[in-house]
Each structure stands twice: as C-alpha cells, then as structure tokens.
N, C-alpha and C positions, 0 to 999 in steps of 0.2 A: 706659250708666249707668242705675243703677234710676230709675225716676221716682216721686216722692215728691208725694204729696198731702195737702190742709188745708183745714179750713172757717176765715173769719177776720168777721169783726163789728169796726164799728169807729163811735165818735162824733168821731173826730177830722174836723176840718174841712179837706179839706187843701191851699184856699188859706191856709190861717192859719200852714204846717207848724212848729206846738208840738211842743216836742223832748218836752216837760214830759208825757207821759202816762203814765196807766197800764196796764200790758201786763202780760197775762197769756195763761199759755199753759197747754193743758190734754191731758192723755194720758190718753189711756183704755184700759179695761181688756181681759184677752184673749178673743181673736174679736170686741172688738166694734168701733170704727169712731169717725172723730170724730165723727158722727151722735150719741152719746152725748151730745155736746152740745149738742143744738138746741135744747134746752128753757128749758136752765141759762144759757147762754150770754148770749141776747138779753132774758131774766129782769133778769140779771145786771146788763146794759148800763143796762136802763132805770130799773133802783133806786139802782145807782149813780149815777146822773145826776139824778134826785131827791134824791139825797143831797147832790148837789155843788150844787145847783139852793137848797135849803135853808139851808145854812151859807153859801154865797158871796152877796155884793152886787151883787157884776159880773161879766160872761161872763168878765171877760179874766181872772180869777183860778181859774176852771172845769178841772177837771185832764179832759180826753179820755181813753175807756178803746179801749184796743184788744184784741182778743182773738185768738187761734188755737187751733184745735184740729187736732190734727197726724191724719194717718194712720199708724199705725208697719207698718213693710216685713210686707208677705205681709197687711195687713187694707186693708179701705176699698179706697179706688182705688189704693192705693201699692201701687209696684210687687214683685214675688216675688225674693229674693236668689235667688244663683246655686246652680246645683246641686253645687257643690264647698264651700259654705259652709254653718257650722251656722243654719240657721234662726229659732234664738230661745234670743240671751243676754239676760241680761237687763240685763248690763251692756255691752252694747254697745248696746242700745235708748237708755243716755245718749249715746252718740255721735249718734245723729241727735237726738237733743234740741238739742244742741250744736252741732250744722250747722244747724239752724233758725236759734238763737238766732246765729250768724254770721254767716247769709243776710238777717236781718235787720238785723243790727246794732244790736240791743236788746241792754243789760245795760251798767253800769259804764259810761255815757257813751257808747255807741257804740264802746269798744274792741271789741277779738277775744275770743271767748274763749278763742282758744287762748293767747294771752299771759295771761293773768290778770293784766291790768293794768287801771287804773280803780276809783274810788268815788264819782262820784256816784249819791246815793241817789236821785234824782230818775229814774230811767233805770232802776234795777234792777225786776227779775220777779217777779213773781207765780207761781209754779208750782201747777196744779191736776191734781190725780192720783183716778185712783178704779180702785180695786183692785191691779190687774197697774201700771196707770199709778201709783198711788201708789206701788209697791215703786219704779220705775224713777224719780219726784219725788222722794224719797228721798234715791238714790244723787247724784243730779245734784245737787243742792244741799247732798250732804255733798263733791261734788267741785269744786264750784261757787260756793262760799256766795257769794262776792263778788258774783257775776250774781245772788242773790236777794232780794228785798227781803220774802220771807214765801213758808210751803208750805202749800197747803192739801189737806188729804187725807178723801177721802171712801171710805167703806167700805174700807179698807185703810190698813197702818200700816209699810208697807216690804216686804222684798222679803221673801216664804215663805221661812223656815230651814231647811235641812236638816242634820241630822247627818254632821258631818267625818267619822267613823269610816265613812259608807255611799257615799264620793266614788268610789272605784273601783265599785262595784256601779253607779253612776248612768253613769259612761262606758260601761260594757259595755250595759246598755240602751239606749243612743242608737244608741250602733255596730253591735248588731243590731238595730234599727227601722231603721235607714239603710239598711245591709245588705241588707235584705229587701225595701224599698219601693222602693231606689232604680230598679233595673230598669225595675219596674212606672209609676213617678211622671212616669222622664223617657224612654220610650220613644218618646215624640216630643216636640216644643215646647207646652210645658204652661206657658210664663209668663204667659195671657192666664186660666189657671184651668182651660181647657176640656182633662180628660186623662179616661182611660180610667177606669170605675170610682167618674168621679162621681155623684152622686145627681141625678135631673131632679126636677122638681116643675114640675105642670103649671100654676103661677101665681104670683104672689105671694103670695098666700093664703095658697097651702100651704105656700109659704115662710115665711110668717109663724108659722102654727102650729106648724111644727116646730122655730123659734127659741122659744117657748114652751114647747114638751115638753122642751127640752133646761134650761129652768129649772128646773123639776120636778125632776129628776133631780139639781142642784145639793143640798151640805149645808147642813143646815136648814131652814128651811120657807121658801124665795125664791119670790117671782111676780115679775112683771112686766106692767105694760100690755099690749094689743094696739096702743096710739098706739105707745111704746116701740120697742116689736119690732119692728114697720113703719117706724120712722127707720132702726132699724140695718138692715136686712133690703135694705131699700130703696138703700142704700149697699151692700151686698154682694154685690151679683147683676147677672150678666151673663145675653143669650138664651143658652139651650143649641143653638138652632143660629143661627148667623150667615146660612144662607142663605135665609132663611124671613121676612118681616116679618111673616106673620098670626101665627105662633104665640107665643101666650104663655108656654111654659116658660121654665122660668130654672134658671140652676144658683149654686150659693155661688162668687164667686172668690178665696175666700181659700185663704191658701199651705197646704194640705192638712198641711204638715210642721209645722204649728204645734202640733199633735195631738200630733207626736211627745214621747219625753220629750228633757228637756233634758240637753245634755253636763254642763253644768256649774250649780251649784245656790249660791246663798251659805250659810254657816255662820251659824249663830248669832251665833258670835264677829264675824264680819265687820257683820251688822245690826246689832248693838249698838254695833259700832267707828262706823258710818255715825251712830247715834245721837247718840253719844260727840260727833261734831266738829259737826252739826247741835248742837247745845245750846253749845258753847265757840265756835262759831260766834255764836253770840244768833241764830238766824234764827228771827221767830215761825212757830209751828208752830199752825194748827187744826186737828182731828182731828171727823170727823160722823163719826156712825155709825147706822148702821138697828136699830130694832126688830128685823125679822126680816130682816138680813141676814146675810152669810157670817161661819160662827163663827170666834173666833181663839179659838188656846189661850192657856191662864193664865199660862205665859213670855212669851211673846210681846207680852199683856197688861202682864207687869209690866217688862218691860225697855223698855221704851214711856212706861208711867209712871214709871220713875224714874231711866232714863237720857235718853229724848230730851225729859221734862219738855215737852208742848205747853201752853201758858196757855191755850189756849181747848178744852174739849171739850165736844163737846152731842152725846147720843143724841134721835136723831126717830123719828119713825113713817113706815113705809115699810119697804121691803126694799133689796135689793144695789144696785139701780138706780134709789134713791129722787131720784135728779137728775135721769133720764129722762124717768120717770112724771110726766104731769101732775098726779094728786092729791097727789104728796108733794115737789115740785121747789118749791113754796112757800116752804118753813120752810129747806128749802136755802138758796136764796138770803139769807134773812133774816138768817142765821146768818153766812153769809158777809159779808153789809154789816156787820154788827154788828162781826163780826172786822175788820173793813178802817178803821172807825171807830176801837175801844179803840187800833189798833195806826199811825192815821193812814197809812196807806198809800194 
C-alpha cells in the first residue's frame, strides 16, 4: 500500500478532547511538498488564537484549530504510485484529499465521507489550496461542499482548462512519454526515488539553488526566498547513496513522472461546472493573489468572477509563494483571519 505522508499543527488540548475545532487542511502545489506550509501554518495558529483569545471571556468557549498539510502521492515523503498507473490526475488527487478527511474523521460531524451524510457545521473544513493544490481545493469541495465549511485559495483559482477539441492530442502525449520512459524509469525498483539518470548534487545547497533556477524559468517574473526553497528542498531529498554516511550528496525523490504530461486535462466547461456548484453550494470562497505571481488568462479571470463569485479577494505583494516566503507570508495570514472573522468560521 502507498504510504502517504503530513505535517499537522494543532492548539487543541487533548485531555480536554473538544469535538468543537477548527480544522483545516492544506494542499499544496506541484513538485512542492507540505513544507509549503511551514510558515503559513503555525502563523496561522497563533493569530487565530489571538483572535479567539480577544473576542472570548473564557477558555471554555475558545474554538481549537487544527491543521494538516498532506503530502500528495510521488511529492514530500508520500509514497510513488504504481508503475501501471497514471501518475497525476488531478481529479484523483481528491480521492486522497478524501481518504485524509476519512482517516480523520473530520467533516459533517464525524460522518464518512463516503456517505455524504452529516451537517453539522461546527465540524466542517476549511480547505486551503495554493496553485495545483488549489485546482485540486476546488474540485473537492465542488464534490464535497457538505465537508466544507469555506475554500481558501491562494495563487490559484481551480484547476488549468484545457481545450475539449485538444483531448485526443493530450492521450497520445502521455502514451508516448510513458512509452519511452517507462523502460528506462522502472528498469529496476526506483520507488524509494533512487533510478538511473537522476541528477546528484553534491549538498543541499546545490540543491537549493537549483529549486530557485527552476523559479526563474516559471511565467512571469516569480522569485522565491532561499528560507522557502530550503523548507521544500529539505522535504524532498534523499542521500544519493545509502551506503556512505560521510557523503553529503542528495538527490530529489520525487516521482520523476510528475514531469510527464498528463492523460487527462479538465475543460473549461467542466471548471466552470466545478464553479457553478461551489457558488449554489454557498461555500465561502477567498481568493489571495501575488503581485508578481503565476499569470492566469482573462477567461479564466472572468468565469471566476462571475461564476464562482468569491466574497473575499485581496491582491498582495509577493510572488507565487508568497505563503512560503517569510517577507510576504504576513499579510497572508492577515487576510486569512480577516476572512475567518467576516465569515465566523
């Protein structure tokens, strides 16, 4: 069975065990790791509990926050899907959303989610998504509203559209990237990350650096910390050799097929449909967005604003990973209390 990993942060006190918290869970985007969250997370915790610290007279009326930040399959410590399976849907990334929230037993009172049964609100999620993790916040809580008690979406606004007319052209690209690697990828047991043809670096260092070159390279003008890098980086590296303890190379372990294109892509039509039940759902919706972070197009813009209608939107300063980054993970937060306030959650 794959093994699936998580960072979790919690104020809950648990001789007291209050059913009553606040939980939320947080997915982050592609290649990067819940590491994304280290910043935000325990930010998070402590302003919310100033918050609750402020308004409340007595502890016993104090709501507990909980947190999770997942690993999703092939990033972080979570384990590499099988080599007979596509590597990265992106609606199947709700399925493990979905197995957390099960394993848990958070959402709609502690029902299933497979049942979709339950409404108290006192028990429903918080979803926090940022980028790739947002498209996949998105889809979950337009399949899920009942388990959600608010979505909040940072630099990303649902899942990348692609053109229905180009869905056969997107199979044949997977099928020959599969085609071609697979040989190469699984010529021996490569679920630990260590296969033929991957990159050494002879530190973390250089490990670091080269998660920041590859920012560069992203569209529009994105940086990122060197704190940032070295959360995630630090989270994605194993030695490159096992037999050695003085040497410090390292290599990435993440699922190299992540790279690949993907079999299947959603339409337009379908994000907007996602929007569509998000909004007749009532789930509140905030939307952060970076100064200089990843551009969306002007569709995508506008079926955004006038189909999933978010009540709360703030542009900050900072880029694609301005939750990361300690100079801009500030107004993050702030933005986020703010919302959790107007919306009583």
């Amino acid at each position: 069975m794959m093994r699936h990993d998580a960072i979790f942060w919690s104020t809950l006190n648990t001789d007291t065990n209050n059913l009553h918290t606040r939980k939320l869970i947080c997915l982050h985007g592609w290649l990067d790791n819940a590491a994304s969250f280290n910043r935000l997370a325990p930010a998070l915790i402590d302003s919310l509990s100033s918050y609750e610290n402020s308004e409340q007279t007595t502890t016993e009326h104090i709501k507990p926050t909980e947190i999770i930040a997942l690993d999703f399959p092939g990033h972080g410590l979570s384990g590499h899907k099988s080599p007979d399976g596509p590597p990265q849907l992106l609606a199947e990334y709700v399925y493990y959303v979905a197995e957390c929230v099960e394993a848990l037993k958070w959402g709609s009172g502690g029902s299933s989610a497979a049942s979709g049964e339950g409404d108290q609100q006192s028990d429903k999620i918080t979803v926090i998504g940022h980028s790739m993790g947002a498209g996949v916040s998105v889809v979950f809580a337009a399949a899920f509203p009942e388990l959600c008690s608010s979505l909040i979406l940072l630099e990303g606004g649902g899942p990348l559209a692609r053109n229905a007319k180009d869905c056969a052209r997107h199979v044949r690209a997977a099928c020959q990237r599969r085609l071609k690697s697979n040989k190469l990828l699984f010529s021996k047991d490569s679920s630990d990350g260590k296969n033929s043809g991957v990159r050494v670096y002879p530190n973390l260092g250089a490990a670091v650096e080269a998660r920041l070159a590859t920012v560069k390279r992203m569209p529009g003008e994105q940086y990122m910390s060197e704190e940032a890098a070295e959360d995630l980086v630090s989270r994605a590296l194993v030695p490159a050799s096992s037999g050695s303890t003085e040497s410090t190379a390292v290599i990435f372990r993440h699922d190299p097929r992540l790279q690949w294109p993907s079999l299947q892509y959603f339409t337009r039509e379908q994000v907007e449909a996602c929007y569509h039940d998000l909004h007749e759902a009532n789930v509140p919706v905030c939307v952060l967005i970076a100064e200089d972070g990843y551009p969306v197009d002007s569709l995508s813009e506008k079926a955004m604003a006038e189909i999933l209608k978010p009540g709360f939107v703030k542009k900050l300063s900072g880029s694609h990973h301005f939750h990361a980054d300690p100079d801009s993970v500030g107004p993050v937060v702030d933005e986020i209390v703010k919302f959790v306030k107007e919306n009583n959650l």
